[in-house]
Backbone as CSV, one residue per row, in Angstrom:
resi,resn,N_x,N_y,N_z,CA_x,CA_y,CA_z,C_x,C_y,C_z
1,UNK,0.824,-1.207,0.000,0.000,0.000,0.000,0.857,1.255,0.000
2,UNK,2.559,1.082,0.670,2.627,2.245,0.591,3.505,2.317,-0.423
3,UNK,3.589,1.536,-1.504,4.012,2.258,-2.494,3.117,2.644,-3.477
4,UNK,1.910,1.773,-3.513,0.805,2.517,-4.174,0.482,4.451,-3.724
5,UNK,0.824,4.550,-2.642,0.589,6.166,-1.742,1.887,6.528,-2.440
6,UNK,3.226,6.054,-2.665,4.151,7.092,-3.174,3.824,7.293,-4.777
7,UNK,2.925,6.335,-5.409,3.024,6.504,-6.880,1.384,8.018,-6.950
8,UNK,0.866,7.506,-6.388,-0.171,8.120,-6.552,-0.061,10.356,-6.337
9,UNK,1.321,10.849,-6.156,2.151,11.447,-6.500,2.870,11.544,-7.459
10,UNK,2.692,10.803,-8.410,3.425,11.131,-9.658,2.270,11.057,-10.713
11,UNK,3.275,11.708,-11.618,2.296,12.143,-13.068,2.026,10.894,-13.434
12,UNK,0.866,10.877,-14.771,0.833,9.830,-15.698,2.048,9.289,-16.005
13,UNK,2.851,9.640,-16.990,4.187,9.576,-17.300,5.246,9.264,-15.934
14,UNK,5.672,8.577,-15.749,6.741,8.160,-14.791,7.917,8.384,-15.775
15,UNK,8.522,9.398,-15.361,9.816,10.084,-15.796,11.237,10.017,-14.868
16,UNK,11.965,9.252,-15.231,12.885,8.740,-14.124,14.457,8.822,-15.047
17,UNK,15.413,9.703,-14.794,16.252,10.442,-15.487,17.700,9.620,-15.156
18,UNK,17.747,8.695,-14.030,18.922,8.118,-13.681,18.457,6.557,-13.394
19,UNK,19.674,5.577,-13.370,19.409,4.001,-13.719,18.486,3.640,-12.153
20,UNK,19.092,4.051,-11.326,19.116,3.861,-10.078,17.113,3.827,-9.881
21,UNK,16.693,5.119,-10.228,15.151,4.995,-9.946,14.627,4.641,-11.139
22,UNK,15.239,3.753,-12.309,14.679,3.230,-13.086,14.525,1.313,-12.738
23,UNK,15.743,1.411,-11.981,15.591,-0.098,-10.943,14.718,-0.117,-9.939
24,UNK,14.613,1.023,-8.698,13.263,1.438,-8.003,12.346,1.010,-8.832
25,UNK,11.569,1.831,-9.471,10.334,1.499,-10.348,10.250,-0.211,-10.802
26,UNK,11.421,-0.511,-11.274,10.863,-2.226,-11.609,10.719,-2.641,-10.893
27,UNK,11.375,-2.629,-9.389,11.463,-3.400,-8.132,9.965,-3.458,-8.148
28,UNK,9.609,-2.232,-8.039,8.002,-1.893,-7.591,7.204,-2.860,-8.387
29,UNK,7.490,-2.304,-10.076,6.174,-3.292,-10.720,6.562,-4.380,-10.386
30,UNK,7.369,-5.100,-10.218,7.608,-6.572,-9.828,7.012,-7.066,-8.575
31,UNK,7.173,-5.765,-7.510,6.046,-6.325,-6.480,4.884,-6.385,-6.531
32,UNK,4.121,-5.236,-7.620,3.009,-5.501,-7.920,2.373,-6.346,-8.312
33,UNK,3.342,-7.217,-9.455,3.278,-8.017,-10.495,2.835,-9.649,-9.764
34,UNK,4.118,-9.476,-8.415,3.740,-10.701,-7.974,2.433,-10.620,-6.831
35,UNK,2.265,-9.439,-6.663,0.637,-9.660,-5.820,-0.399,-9.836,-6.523
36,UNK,-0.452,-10.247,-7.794,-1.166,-10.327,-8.448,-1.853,-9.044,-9.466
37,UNK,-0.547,-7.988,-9.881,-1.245,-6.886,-10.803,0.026,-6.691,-11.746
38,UNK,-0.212,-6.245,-12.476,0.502,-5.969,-13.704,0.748,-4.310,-14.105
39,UNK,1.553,-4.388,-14.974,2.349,-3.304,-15.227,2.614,-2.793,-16.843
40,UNK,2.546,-1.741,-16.974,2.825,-1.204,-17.925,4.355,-0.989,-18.874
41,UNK,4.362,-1.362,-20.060,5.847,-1.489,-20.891,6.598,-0.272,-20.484
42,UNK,7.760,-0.471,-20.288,8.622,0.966,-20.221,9.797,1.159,-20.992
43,UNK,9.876,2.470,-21.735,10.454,3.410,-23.156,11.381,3.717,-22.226
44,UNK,12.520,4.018,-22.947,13.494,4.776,-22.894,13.713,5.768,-23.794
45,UNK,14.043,6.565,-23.516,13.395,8.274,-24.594,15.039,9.060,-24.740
46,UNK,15.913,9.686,-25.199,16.731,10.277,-24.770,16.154,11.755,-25.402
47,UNK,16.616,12.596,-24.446,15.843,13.682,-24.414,16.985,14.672,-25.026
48,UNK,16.945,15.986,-25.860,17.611,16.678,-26.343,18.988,17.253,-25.655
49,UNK,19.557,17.160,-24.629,20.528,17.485,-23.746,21.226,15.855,-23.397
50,UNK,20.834,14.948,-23.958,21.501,13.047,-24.030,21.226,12.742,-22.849
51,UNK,20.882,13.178,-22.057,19.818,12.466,-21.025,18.911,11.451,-21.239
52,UNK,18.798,10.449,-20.363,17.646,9.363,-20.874,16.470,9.834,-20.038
53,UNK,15.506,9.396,-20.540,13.984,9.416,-19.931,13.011,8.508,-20.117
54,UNK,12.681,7.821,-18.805,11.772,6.547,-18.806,10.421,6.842,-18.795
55,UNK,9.999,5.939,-19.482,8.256,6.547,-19.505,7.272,5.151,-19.565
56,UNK,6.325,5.352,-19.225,5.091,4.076,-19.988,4.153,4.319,-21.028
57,UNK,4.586,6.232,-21.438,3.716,6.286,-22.579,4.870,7.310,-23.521
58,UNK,5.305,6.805,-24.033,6.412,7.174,-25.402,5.666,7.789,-26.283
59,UNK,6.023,9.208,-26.553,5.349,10.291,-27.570,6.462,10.054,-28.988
60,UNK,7.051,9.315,-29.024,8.588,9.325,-30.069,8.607,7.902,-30.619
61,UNK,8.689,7.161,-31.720,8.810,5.955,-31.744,9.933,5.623,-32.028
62,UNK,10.772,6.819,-31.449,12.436,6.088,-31.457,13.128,5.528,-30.432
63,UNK,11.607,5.560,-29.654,12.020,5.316,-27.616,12.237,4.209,-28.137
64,UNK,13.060,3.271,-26.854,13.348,1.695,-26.930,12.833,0.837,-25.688
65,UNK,12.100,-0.292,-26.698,11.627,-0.887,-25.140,12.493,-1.057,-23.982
66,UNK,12.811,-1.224,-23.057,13.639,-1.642,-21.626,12.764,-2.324,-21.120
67,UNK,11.832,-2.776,-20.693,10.975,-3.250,-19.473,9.760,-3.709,-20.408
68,UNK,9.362,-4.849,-20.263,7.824,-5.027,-20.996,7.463,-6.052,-19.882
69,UNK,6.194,-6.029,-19.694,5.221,-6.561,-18.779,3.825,-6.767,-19.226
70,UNK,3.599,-7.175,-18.582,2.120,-8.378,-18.657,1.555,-6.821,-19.113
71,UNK,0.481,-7.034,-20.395,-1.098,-6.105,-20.522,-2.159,-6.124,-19.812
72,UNK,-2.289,-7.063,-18.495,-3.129,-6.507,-17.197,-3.244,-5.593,-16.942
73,UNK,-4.629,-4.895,-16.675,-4.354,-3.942,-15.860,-3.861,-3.558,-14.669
74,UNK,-2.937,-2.507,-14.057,-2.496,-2.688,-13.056,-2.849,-1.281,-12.360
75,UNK,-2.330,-1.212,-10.838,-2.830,-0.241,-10.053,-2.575,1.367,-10.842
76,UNK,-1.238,1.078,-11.047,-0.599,2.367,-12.183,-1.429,2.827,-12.909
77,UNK,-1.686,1.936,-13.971,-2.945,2.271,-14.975,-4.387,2.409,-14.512
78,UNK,-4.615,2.182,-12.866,-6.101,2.448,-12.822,-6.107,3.846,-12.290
79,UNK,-4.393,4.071,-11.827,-4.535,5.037,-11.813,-4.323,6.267,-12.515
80,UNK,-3.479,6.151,-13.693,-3.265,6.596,-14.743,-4.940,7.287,-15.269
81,UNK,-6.445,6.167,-15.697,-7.345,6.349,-15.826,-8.111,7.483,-14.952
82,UNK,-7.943,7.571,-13.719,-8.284,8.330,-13.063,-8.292,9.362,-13.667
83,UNK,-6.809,9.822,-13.778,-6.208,11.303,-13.761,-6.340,12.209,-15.121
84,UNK,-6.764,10.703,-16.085,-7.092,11.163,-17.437,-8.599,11.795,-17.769
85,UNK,-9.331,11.325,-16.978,-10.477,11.899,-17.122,-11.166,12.344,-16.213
86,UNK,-12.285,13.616,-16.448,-13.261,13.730,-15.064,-14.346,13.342,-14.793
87,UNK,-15.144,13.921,-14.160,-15.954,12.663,-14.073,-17.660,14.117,-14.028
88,UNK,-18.675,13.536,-14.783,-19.608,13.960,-15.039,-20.847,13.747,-14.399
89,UNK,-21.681,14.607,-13.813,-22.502,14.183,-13.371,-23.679,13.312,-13.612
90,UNK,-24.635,12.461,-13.382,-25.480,11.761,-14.270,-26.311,12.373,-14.983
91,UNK,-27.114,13.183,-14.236,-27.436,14.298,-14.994,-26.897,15.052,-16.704
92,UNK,-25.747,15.312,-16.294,-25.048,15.005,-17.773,-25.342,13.698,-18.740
93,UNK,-24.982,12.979,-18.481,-25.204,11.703,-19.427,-26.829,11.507,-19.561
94,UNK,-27.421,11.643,-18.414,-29.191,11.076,-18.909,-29.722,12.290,-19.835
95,UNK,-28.939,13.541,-19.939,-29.746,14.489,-20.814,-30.178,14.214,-22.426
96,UNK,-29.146,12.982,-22.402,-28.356,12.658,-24.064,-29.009,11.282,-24.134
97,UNK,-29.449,10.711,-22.916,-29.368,9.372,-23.076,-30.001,8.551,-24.282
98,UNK,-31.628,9.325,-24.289,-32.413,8.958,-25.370,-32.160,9.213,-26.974
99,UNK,-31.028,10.295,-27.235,-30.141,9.959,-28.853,-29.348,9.019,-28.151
100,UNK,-28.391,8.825,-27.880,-27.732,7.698,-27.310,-27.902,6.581,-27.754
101,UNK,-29.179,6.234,-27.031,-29.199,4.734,-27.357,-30.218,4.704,-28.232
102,UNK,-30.624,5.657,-28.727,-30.919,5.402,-30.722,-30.343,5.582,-31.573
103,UNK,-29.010,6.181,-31.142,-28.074,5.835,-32.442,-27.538,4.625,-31.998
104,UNK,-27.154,4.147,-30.912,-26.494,3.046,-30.513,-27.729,1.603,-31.084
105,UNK,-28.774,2.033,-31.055,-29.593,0.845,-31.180,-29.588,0.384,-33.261
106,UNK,-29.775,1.622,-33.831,-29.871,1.866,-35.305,-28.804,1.380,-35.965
107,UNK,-26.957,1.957,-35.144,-26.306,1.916,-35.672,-25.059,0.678,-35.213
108,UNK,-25.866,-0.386,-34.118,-24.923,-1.057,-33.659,-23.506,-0.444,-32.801
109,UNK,-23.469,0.669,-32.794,-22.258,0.612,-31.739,-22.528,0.747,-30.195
110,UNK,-21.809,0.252,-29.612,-21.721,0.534,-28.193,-22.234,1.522,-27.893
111,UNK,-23.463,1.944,-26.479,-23.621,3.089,-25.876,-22.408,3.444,-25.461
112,UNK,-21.621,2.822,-24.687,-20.773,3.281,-23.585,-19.418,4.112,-24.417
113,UNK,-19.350,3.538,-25.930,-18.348,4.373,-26.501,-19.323,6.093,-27.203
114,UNK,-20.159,5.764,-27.219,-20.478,6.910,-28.028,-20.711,7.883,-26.995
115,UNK,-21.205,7.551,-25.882,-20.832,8.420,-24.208,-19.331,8.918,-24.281
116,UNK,-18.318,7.866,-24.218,-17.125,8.246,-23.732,-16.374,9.284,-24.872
117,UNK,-16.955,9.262,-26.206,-16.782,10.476,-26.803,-17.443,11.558,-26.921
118,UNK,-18.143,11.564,-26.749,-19.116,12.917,-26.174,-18.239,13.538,-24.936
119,UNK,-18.145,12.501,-24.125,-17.448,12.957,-22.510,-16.179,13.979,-22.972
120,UNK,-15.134,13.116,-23.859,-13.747,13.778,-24.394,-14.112,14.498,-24.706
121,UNK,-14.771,15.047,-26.222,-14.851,15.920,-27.133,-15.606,16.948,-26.769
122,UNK,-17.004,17.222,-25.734,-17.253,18.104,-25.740,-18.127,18.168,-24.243
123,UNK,-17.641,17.210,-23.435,-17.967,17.090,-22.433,-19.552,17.636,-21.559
124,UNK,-20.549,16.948,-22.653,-21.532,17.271,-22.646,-22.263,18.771,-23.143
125,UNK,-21.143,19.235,-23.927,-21.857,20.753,-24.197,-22.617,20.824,-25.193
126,UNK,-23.544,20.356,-25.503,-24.155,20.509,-26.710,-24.406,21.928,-28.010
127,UNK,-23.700,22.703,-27.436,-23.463,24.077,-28.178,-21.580,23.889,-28.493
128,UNK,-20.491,23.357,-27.864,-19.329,23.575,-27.751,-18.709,23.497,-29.907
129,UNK,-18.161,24.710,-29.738,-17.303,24.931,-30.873,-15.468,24.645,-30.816
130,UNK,-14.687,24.078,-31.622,-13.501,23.938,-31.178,-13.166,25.201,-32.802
131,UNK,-11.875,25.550,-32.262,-11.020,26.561,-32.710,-10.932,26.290,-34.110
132,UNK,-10.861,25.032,-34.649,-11.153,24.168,-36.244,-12.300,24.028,-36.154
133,UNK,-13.764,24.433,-36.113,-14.342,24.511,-36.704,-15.480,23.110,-36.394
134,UNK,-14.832,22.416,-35.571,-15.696,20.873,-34.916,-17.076,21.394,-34.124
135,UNK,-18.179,20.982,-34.123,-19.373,21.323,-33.443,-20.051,20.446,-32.565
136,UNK,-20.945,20.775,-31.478,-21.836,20.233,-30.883,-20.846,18.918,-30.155
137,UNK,-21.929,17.956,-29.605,-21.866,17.267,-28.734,-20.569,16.445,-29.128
138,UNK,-20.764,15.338,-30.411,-19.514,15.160,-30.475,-18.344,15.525,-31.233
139,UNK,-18.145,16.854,-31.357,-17.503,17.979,-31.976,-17.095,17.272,-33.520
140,UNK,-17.783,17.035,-34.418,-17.633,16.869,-36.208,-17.598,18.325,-36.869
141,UNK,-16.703,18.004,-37.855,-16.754,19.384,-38.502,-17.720,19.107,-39.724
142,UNK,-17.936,20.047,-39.975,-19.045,20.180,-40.982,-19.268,19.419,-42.186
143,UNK,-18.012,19.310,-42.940,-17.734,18.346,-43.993,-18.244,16.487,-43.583
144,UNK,-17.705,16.416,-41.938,-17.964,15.121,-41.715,-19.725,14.545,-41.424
145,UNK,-20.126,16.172,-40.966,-21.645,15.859,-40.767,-22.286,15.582,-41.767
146,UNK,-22.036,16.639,-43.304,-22.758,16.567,-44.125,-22.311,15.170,-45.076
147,UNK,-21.543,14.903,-44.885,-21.568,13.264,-45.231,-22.252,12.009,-44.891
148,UNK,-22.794,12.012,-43.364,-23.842,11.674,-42.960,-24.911,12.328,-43.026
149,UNK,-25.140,13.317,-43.932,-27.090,13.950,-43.489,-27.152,14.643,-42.790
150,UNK,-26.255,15.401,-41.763,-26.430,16.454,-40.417,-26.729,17.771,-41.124
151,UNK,-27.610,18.041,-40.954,-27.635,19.889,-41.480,-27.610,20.648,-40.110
152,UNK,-27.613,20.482,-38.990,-27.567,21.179,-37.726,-26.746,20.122,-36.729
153,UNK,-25.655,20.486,-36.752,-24.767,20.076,-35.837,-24.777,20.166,-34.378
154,UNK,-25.473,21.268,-34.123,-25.754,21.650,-33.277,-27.063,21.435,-32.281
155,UNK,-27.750,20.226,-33.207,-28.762,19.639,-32.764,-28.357,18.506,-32.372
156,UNK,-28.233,17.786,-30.963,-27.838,16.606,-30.199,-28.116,15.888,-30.890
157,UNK,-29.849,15.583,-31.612,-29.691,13.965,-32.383,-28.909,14.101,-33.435
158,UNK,-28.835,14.737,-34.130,-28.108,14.868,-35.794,-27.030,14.907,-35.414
159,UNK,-26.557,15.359,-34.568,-24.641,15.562,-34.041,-24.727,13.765,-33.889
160,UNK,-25.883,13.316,-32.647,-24.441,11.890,-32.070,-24.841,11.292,-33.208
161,UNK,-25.839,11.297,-34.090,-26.602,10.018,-35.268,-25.313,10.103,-36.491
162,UNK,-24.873,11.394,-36.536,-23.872,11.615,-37.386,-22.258,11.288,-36.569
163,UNK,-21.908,11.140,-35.882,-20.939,10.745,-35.272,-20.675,9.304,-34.958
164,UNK,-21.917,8.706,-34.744,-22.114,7.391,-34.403,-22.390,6.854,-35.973
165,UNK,-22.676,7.027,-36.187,-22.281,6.585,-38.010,-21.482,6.257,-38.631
166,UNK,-20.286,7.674,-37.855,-18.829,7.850,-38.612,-17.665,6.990,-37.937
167,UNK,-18.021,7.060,-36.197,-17.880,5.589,-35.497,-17.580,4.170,-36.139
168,UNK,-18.603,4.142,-36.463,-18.963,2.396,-37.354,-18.379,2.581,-38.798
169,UNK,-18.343,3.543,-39.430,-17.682,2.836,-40.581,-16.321,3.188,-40.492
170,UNK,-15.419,3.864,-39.328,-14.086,3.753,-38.790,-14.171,2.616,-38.853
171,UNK,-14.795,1.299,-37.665,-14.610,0.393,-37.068,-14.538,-0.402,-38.517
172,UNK,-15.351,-0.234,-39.392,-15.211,-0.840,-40.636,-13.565,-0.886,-41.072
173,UNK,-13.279,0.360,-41.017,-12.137,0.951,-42.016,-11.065,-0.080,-41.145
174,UNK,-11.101,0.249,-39.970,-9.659,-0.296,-39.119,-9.696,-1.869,-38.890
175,UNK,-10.508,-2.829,-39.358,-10.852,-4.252,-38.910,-11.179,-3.619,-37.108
176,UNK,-12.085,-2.997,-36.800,-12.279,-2.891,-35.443,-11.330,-2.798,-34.280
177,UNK,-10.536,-2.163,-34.870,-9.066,-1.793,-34.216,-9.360,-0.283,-33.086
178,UNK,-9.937,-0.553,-32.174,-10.831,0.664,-31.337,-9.238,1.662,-31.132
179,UNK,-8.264,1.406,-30.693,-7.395,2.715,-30.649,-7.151,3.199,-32.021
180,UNK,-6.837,2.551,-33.133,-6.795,2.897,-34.633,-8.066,4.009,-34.691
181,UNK,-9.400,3.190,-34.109,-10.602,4.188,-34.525,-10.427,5.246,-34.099
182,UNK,-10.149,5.395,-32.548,-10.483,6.810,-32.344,-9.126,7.765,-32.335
183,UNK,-7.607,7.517,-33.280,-6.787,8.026,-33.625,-7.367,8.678,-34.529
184,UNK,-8.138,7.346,-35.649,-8.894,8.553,-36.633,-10.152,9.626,-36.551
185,UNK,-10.608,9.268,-35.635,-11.660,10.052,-35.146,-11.068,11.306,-34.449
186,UNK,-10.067,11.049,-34.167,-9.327,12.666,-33.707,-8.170,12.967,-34.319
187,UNK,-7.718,12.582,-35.542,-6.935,12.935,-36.376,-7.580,13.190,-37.524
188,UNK,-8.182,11.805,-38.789,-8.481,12.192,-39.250,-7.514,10.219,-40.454
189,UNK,-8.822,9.599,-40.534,-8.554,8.703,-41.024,-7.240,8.457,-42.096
190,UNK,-7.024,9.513,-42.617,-5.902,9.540,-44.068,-4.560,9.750,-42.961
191,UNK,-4.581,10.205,-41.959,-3.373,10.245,-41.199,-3.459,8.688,-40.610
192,UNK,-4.408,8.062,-40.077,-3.858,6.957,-39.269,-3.465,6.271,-40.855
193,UNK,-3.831,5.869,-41.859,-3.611,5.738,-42.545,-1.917,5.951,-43.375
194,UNK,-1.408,6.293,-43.429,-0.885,7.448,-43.506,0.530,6.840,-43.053
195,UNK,0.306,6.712,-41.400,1.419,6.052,-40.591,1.596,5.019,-39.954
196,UNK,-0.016,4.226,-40.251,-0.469,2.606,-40.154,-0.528,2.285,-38.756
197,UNK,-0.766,3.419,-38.120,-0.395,3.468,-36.513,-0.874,4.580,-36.123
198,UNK,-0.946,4.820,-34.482,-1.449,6.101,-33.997,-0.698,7.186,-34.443
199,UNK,-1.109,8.390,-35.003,-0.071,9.160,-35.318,0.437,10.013,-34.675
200,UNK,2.107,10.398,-34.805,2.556,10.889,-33.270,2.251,11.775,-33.241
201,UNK,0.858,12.376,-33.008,0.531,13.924,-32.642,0.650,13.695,-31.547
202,UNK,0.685,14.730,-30.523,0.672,14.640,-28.789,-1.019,14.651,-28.644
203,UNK,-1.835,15.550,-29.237,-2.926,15.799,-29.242,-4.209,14.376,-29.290
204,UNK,-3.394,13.548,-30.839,-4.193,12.353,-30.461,-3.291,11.138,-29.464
205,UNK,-2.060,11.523,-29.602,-1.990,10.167,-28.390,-2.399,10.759,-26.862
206,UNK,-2.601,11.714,-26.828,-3.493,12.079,-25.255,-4.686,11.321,-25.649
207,UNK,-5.178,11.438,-26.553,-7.433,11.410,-27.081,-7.047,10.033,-26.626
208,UNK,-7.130,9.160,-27.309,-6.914,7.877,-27.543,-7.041,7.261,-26.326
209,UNK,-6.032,7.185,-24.750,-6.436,6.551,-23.723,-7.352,7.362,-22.842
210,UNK,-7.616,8.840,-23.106,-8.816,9.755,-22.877,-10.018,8.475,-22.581
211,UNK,-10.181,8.623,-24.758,-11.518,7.921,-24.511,-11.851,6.882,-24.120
212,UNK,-10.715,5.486,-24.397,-10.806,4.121,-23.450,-10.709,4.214,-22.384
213,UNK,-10.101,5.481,-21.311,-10.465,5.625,-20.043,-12.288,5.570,-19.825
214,UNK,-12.754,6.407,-20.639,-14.102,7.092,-19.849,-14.940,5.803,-20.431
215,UNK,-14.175,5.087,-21.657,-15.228,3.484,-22.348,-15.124,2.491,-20.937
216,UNK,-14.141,2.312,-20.440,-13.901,1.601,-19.393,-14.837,1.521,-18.162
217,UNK,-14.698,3.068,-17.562,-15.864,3.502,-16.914,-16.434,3.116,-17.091
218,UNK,-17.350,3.914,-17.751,-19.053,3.221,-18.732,-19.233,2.088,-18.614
219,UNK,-18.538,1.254,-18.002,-18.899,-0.739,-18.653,-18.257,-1.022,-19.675
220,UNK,-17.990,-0.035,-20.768,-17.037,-0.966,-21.837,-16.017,-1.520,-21.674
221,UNK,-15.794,-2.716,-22.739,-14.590,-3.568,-22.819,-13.809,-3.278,-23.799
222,UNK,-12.452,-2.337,-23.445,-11.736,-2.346,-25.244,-10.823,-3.107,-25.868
223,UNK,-11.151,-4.119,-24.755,-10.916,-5.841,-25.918,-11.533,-6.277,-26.267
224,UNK,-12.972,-5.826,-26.707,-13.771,-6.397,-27.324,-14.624,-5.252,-28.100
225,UNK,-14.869,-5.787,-29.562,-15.146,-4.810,-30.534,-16.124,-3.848,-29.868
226,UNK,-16.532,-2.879,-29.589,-17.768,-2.206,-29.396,-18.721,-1.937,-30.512
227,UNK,-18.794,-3.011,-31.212,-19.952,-2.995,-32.193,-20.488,-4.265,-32.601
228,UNK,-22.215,-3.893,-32.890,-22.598,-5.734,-32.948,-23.268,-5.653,-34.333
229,UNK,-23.816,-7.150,-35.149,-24.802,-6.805,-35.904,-26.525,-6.262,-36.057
230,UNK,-26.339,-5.451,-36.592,-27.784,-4.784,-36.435,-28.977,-5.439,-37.480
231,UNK,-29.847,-6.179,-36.797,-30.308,-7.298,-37.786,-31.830,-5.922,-38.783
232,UNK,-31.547,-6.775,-40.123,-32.309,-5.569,-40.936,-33.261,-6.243,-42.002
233,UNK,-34.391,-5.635,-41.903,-35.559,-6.581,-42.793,-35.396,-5.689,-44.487
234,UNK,-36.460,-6.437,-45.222,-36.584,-6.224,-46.389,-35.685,-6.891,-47.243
């Protein structure tokens, strides 16, 4: 417990500049590891002055693995989740609930993901504008609405019906690759594309465990596709 109390003082990023508290830290996940929790891979980064820098989330893909460990979740990462997101009142979420789960019902995807992007992107504001030009609840820019049918973005059903649309035929695009999806959902498909991988913006590798934080929450599983078949007559 009390090294869970000394971590819970440090950032997301565990940044550890000398060998010495880069052996600390394994000691640790290793004790974790054997109480039964797991641990997150750790980068080695060298930073512009030849300094090294340890991390569990590498913005550079020239970092080098050092440390890899079990994909359990572990205390780190639940707490990592924490710190990534806030937390909304219910009130918030039941305002939306009923587009929600009619686009979720129409369009086969998960409620709990089309929540947890709403949560990121515009954190329930149903008026919120971003600086590019993205609108409403789950901030689409205009080009992406009117590709789905949205003529008012700014109207909650047409925003999530058009978002949750664009959702599912990501999930199409990526073989259901949910971090691929929502790289492109906050980049912009021709970039994940592009670099066949998350692309190293800082902007979307923040989004990305953003929104599987708040899917997690919700009940979702993001080992398992968040989309089902939607059975259809005629």
């Amino acid at each position: 417990m009390s090294l869970l109390k000394s971590l819970n003082s440090l950032p997301i990023n565990i940044f550890m500049a000398h060998r010495s508290w880069l052996m600390w830290f394994a000691l640790g996940v290793a004790g974790l590891t054997l109480c039964g929790h797991a641990a997150a891979d750790i980068f080695k980064c060298m930073q512009p002055d030849g300094s090294p820098l340890y991390t569990n989330n590498p913005g550079d893909p020239r970092c080098s693995l050092v440390i890899r460990t079990d994909k359990t979740q572990s205390p780190v990462a639940e707490l990592a989740d924490e710190r990534l997101t806030r937390r909304f009142a219910k009130a918030d979420r039941h305002r939306y609930e009923e587009q929600v789960q009619a686009a979720s019902r129409e369009h086969g995807v998960d409620a709990a993901l089309i929540h947890a992007v709403i949560s990121a992107e515009s954190g329930y504001n149903a008026l919120a504008r971003s600086n590019k030009g993205a609108r409403g609840l789950m901030q689409l820019i205009p080009e992406t609405g009117a590709r789905y049918g949205a003529t008012n973005l700014l109207d909650p059903r047409q925003n999530i019906d058009a978002g949750t649309r664009y959702l599912k035929d990501l999930m199409a695009m990526f073989g259901n690759d949910l971090k691929l999806v929502l790289a492109a959902y906050n980049a912009g498909e021709g970039a994940v594309q592009r670099y066949g991988s998350i692309p190293p913006y800082q902007e979307t590798r923040l989004y990305v465990p953003k929104v599987l934080a708040y899917y997690k929450r919700y009940g979702g599983s993001p080992s398992r596709p968040p989309i089902r078949v939607v059975a259809t007559t005629g």
